[in-house]
N, C-alpha and C positions, 0 to 999 in steps of 0.2 A: 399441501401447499406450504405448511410452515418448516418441513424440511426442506422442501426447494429455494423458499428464501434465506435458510438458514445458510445450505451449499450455497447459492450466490451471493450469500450478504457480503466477501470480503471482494468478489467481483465491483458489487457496487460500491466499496468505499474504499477500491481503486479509485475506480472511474470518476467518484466525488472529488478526490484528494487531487487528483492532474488534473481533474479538469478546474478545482478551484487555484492549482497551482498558477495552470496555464494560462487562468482567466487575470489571477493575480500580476501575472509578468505580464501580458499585453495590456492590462489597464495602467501600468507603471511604465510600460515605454509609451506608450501614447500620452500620459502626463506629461512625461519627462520632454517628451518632443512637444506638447502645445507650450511649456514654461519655457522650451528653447526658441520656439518662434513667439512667445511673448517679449520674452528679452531682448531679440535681436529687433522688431519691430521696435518697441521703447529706445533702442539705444539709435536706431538710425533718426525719429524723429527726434529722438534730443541734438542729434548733430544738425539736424537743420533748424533746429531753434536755439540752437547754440551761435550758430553762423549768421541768421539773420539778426540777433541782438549785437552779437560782434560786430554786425555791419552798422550798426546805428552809433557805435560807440565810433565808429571810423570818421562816421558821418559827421558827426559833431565835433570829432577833433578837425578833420578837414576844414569844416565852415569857420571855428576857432582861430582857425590860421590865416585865415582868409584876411586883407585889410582894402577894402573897399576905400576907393577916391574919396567919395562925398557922402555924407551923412546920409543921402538922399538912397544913392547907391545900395540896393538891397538884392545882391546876388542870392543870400542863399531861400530867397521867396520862392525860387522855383523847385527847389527841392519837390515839395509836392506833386511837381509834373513825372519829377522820375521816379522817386517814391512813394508808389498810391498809400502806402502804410502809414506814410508821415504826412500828417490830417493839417500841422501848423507850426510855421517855424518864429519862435520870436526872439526878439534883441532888446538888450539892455544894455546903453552905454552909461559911465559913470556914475554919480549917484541918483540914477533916472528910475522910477517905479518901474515892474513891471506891466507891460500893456494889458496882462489879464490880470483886473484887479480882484475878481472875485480867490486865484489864487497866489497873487501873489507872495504872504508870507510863507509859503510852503517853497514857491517858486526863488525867493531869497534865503530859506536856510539850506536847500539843495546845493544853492550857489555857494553858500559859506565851507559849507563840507565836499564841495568840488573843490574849490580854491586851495582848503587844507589838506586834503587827501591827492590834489592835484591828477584830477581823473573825473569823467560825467557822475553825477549824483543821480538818484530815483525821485522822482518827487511825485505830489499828487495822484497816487495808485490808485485807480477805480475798474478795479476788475470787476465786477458786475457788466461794467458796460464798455468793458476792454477796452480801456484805456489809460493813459498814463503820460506822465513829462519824464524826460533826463534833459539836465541842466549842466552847461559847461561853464563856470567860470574861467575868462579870460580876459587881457587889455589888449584891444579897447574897450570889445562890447563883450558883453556874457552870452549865449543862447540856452535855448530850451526850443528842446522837439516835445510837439505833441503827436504820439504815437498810437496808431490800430493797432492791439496787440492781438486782436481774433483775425485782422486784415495778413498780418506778420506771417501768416501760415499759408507756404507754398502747398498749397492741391496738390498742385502737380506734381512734385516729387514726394508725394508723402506717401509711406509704405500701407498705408490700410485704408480702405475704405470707410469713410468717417460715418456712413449711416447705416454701414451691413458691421460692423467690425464690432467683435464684443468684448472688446478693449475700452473700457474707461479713461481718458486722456482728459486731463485739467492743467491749468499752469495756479499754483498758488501763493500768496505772500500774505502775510500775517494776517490766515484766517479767512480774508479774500479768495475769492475761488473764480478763473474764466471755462469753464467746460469747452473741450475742443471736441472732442467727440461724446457720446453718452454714451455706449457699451453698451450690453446686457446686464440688469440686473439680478442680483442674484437671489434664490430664496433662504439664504441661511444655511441649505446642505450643500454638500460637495466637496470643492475646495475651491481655494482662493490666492490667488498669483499677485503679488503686488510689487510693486520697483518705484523709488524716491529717487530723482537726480537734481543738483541744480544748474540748469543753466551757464554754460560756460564763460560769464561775463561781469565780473567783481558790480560792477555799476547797475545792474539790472539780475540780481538774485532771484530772479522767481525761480521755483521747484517743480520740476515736473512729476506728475502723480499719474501712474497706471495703476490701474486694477482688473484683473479677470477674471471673472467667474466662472468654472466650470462644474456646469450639473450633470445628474448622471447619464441621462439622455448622451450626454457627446462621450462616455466610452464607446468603445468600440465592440458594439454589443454582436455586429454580424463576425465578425475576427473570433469574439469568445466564441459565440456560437459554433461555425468552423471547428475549432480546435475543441471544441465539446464534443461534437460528431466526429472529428476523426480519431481520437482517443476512442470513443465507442469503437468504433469499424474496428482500431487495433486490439481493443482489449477482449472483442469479441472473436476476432482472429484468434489470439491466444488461447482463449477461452475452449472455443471449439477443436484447437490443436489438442489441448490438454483431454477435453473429454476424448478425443480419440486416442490418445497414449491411454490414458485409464482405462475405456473399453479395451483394448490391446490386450493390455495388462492383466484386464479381470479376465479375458476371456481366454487367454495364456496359464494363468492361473486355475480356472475353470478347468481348463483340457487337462490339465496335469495332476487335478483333484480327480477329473474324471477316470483317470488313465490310472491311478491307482485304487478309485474305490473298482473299478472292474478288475483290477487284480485281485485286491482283498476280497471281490466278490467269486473269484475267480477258484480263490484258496477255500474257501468257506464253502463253495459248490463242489470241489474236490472235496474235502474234508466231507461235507454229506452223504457225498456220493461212494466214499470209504466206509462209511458209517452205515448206508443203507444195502451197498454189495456186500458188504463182508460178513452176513450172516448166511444171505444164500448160498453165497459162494461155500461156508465152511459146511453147511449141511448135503450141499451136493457131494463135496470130497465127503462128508463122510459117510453119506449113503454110500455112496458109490464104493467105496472102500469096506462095508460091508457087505455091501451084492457081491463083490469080488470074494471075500472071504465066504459067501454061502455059496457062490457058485462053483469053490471049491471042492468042496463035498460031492458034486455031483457028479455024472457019468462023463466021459472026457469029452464026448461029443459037443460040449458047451465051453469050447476053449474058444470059440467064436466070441461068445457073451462074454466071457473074462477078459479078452482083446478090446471089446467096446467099451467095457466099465473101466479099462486102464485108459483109454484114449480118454474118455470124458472127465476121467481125475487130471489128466496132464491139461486136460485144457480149463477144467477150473483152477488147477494151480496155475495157469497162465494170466486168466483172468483177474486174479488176485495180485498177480506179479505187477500187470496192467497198471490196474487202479493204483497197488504201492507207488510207481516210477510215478505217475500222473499226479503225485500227492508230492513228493518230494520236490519235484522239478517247480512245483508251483508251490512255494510257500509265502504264506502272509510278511508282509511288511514288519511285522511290528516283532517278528525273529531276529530283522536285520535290524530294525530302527535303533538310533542311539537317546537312549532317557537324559533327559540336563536338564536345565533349571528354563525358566519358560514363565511368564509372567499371562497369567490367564484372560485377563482382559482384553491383553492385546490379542490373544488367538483370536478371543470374539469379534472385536473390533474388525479385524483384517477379513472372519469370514463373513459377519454383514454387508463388510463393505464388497465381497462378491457377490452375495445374493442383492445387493441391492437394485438392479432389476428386477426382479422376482418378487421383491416388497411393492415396487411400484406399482409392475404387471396388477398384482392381487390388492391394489390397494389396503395395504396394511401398513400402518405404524407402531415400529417397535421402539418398545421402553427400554431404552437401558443407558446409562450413566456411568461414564467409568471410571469419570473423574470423582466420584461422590464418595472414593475408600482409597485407603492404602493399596494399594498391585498384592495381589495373590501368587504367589510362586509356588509352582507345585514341579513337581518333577515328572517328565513327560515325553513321549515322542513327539515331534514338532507335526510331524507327516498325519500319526494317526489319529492326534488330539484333533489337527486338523478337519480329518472324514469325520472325526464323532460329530463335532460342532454342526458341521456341516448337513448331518443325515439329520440332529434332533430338530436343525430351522426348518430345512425341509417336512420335514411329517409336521412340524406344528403348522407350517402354511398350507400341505397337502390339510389339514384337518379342516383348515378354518375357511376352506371353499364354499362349503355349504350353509357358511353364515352369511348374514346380510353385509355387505360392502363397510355401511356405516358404523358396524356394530363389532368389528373384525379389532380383536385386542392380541397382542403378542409383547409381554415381558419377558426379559432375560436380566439375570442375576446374577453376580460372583459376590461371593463370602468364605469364610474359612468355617470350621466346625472340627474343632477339638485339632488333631493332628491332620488335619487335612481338607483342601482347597477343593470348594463346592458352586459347581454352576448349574442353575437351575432356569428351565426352559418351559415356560408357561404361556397356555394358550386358552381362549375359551369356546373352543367347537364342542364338540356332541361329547365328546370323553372318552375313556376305555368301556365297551361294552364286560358284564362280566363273564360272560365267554367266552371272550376274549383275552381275558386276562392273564389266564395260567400262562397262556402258548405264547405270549406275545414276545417273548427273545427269542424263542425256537426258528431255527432253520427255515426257510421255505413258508412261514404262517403270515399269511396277509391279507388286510382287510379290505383293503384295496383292490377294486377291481385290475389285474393286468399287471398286479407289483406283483417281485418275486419274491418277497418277504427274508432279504436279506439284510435289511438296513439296519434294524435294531439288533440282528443278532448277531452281524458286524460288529456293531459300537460295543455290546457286551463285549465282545471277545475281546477285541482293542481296548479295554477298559480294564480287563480281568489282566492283560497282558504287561502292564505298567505298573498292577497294584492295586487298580481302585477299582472303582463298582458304578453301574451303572442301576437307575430304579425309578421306576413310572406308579403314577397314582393320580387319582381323580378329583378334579376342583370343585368344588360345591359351588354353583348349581348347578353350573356344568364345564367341562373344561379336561385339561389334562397337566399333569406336570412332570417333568422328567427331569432328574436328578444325577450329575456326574460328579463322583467324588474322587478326587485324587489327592497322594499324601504329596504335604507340602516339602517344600525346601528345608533341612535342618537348618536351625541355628550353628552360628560358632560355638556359643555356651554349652551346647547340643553335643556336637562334634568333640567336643574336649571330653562330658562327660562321660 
C-alpha cells in the first residue's frame, strides 16, 4: 500500500495543484464579475439620485423666478400635487419670519448662505426620518422645500431589488444615515466590496454608501467542483496512458532480457553438453582405435570388423565435429559484450522496476535506497550485469514463496569494498540447504522443482567473465544472501599512476 501511494503521490499533487489552480481562477473571475455588477449597479443608482436632487435644485430655482400678482397668489403650493417627494413648500418675503418656527434659524442661515453662494442651501437634515429643507434665497420671496428623501427613490427604475439584493445602500451626511436598502450582512469572513460617491448636486451633498458582502457560500463551488472532476477524468487519462507505455516498455524490456538469458542459457547448455560428450565421445575413438589395432593381428578374415571399427571412429569424430560447430555458432554474450563504466544502482533500479510486477504478484516489499550513498561505478557489461541482477531477484522471490505473505522481507544493497563495487541480494526464506551447497553454481543443479538449474551458474560465468565473482551464504536464522562483486571504475589519480 505504501508503495502505491508513493507511485501515485505525484499523481495526486497534480491533481491538488490544478485543481486548487483552477479553483483559484474561477473564484477570481466570479469575484471579479460580482464587484463588476456591484459597481455598475451603484453607479446607475447614483445617476438616478443624482437627477432627482438635480430636479429639486431646478425646482426651486423655477419657483424663485417666479413673481406672482398678489401676495395672496401662491402658485408654487401646488408643487406638492406634482411632486409627491415635496412634502411642503414655504415663502418668505422681506424681513418676515419663517412660517416653520420651530426651524426657522436653521431655515434663515440656509438662506444667508444661498444668497452668498447664490445657489439652494441644505438646511435642517433629518435623515433618520428622511427628510430635509433646500432654501433659495431670492427677491422678492425666499423658498424652502420640504423634501421625502426616502420618497425621492424611483422603484421603478432602480437596478436591484431593494429587499432580495445584498447590496447595502444608504445616503449619508454628517454621521446621519437614511438606509435605502439593508443588504445582507455579513459575518466578518469573505470579502467586502464597498463604493463612496456623492451625489451630483453642490446644494444637497449627501453620499452614497454601498456595501457588499460576500461569503463563501456564493463562490462558485459546483464550477470548482466540475473543473475538479474533470482534471481527474484527464489526469487519469494520462495516467492510465502512461501505465500502458510502461507496461510496454517492461515488457519489451522483459522479451529482450528474455531473449538473451535463453541465449546465454543456450551457450551454457552447449558448453555442458561439450563438457558431458566429449569424454565419451574420446573413449569410443579410442577404444575403437584399439580394437582396430588388435584386430590387426588377426587372421584376414576379420577385415569385416576392422571396416566397422573405422566407421564408428568416423562417426564419433563426427560427432565431436557436431558438438564443436554447435559450441561455436552459439556463444555467450559476454564474448561480444563491451565492459564501460555503468553506475550500479541504476542497473538495480531499472531491474526492479521490471520485476515490479512480480513483487506485487508475491507480495513483497523490497528495501533498497539508492539515493542513501555515493553511485557505485564498476566496470561492466550493461547486457549481462543486467541477467545477473535479474536471475539473483528472481531466486530470492522464487525462495521467499513458502513464507507467509506478511512475513516476506527482500533487501538489496550497493557498497564498494576495497577495489571493487558490491551488490548484495538478501532474502529471508528457508536458505541454502548444505547439500546443496557445494553444487549450487554447477551446471544443470536445481533445487527447484522443473528449473534447469542454469541461473546461478549463468550469473557465475557472466560474473567470472568481467572480472568479478559471484558468492552465496546463509543468513542467520534463516535466509540467504548472495553477493556480486565487481572492480570499480579507476580513478584519474589511478590512471596516471
Amino acid at each position: 500500500m505504501k508503495q502505491w501511494l508513493r507511485a501515485q503521490g505525484g499523481w495526486w499533487l497534480a491533481w491538488l495543484a490544478l485543481t486548487g489552480v483552477g479553483a483559484v481562477w474561477l473564484a477570481r473571475a466570479e469575484l471579479a464579475q460580482m464587484q463588476q455588477d456591484f459597481g455598475s449597479d451603484v453607479r446607475i443608482a447614483h445617476r438616478i439620485l443624482s437627477q432627482q436632487v438635480v430636479q429639486y435644485d431646478a425646482v426651486l430655482a423655477t419657483v424663485a423666478l417666479l413673481e406672482p400678482g398678489t401676495r395672496a397668489d401662491r402658485p408654487e403650493q401646488r408643487l406638492p400635487s406634482v411632486y409627491p417627494s415635496i412634502l411642503r413648500v414655504q415663502r418668505r418675503e422681506g424681513d418676515e419670519p419663517w412660517p416653520d418656527e420651530k426651524q426657522a434659524n436653521a431655515l434663515a442661515a440656509a438662506e444667508a448662505r444661498s444668497r452668498s453662494e447664490r445657489r439652494a442651501e441644505l438646511a435642517a437634515p433629518d435623515l433618520a426620518r428622511g427628510r430635509y429643507q433646500l432654501v433659495m434665497g431670492a427677491t422678492p420671496f425666499s423658498y424652502a422645500l420640504e423634501i421625502d428623501l426616502a420618497g425621492s427613490v424611483p422603484w421603478r427604475d432602480w437596478p436591484m431589488d431593494p429587499r432580495r439584493s445584498p447590496v447595502r445602500l444608504s445616503l449619508q451626511r454628517d454621521g446621519q444615515q437614511l438606509v435605502l436598502q439593508p443588504g445582507q450582512p455579513g459575518d466578518g469572513s469573505g470579502w467586502r466590496f464597498d463604493l463612496t460617491k456623492a451625489l451630483a448636486s453642490p446644494s444637497q451633498p449627501f453620499e452614497l454608501v454601498a456595501v457588499r458582502h460576500v461569503g463563501w457560500g456564493e463562490l462558485p463551488w459546483r464550477s470548482m467542483a466540475g473543473w475538479a472532476a474533470a482534471v481527474g477524468l484527464l489526469l487519469a487519462g494520462l495516467w492510465a496512458a502512461q501505465r500502458q507505455r510502461i507496461a510496454r516498455r517492461r515488457a519489451e524490456e522483459l522479451l529482450r532480457l528474455g531473449q538473451v538469458a535463453r541465449l546465454n542459457a543456450l551457450g551454457e547448455l552447449s558448453a555442458g553438453l561439450a563438457h558431458e560428450l566429449n569424454q565419451p565421445l574420446t573413449a569410443v575413438l579410442a577404444n575403437a582405435q584399439a580394437a582396430r589395432r588388435l584386430l590387426d593381428d588377426d587372421p584376414p578374415d576379420l577385415a569385416t570388423a576392422r571396416d566397422a571399427m573405422g566407421q564408428a571412429v568416423e562417426q564419433a569424430r563426427r560427432a565431436a565435429g557436431v558438438v564443436g560447430r554447435l559450441r561455436r555458432v552459439i556463444e555467450r554474450p559476454e564474448a561480444e559484450g563491451e565492459v564501460r563504466p555503468l553506475v550500479l544502482q541504476e542497473l538495480v533500479r531499472s531491474a526492479m522496476h521490471l520485476l515490479a510486477p512480480e513483487f506485487a504478484k508475491r507480495s513483497v516489499s523490497a528495501q533498497f535506497d539508492a539515493a542513501a550513498q555515493a553511485p557505485v561505478r564498476v566496470q561492466a557489461d550493461a547486457v549481462a550485469l543486467e541477467q545477473i541482477v535479474h536471475n539473483l531477484l528472481m531466486n530470492a522471490l522464487q525462495a521467499l514463496e513458502l513464507v507467509p505473505a506478511p512475513d516476506r522481507r527482500l533487501a538489496v544493497s550497493v557498497g564498494r569494498n576495497g577495489q571493487e563495487g558490491v551488490l548484495t541480494v538478501t532474502d529471508n526464506g528457508r536458505g541454502i540447504s548444505p547439500e546443496a551447497f557445494p553444487r549450487l553454481f554447477e551446471p544443470f543443479f536445481s533445487t527447484r522443482e522443473g528449473g534447469l538449474g542454469l541461473g546461478l551458474s549463468l550469473s557465475e560465468t557472466l560474473a567470472s567473465g568481467m572480472g568479478g565473482s559471484l558468492s552465496a551464504a546463509n543468513v542467520p536464522p534463516h535466509g540467504a544472501r548472495f553477493t556480486l562483486a565487481l572492480p570499480l571504475v579507476a580513478r584519474p589519480a589511478e590512471h596516471a599512476a
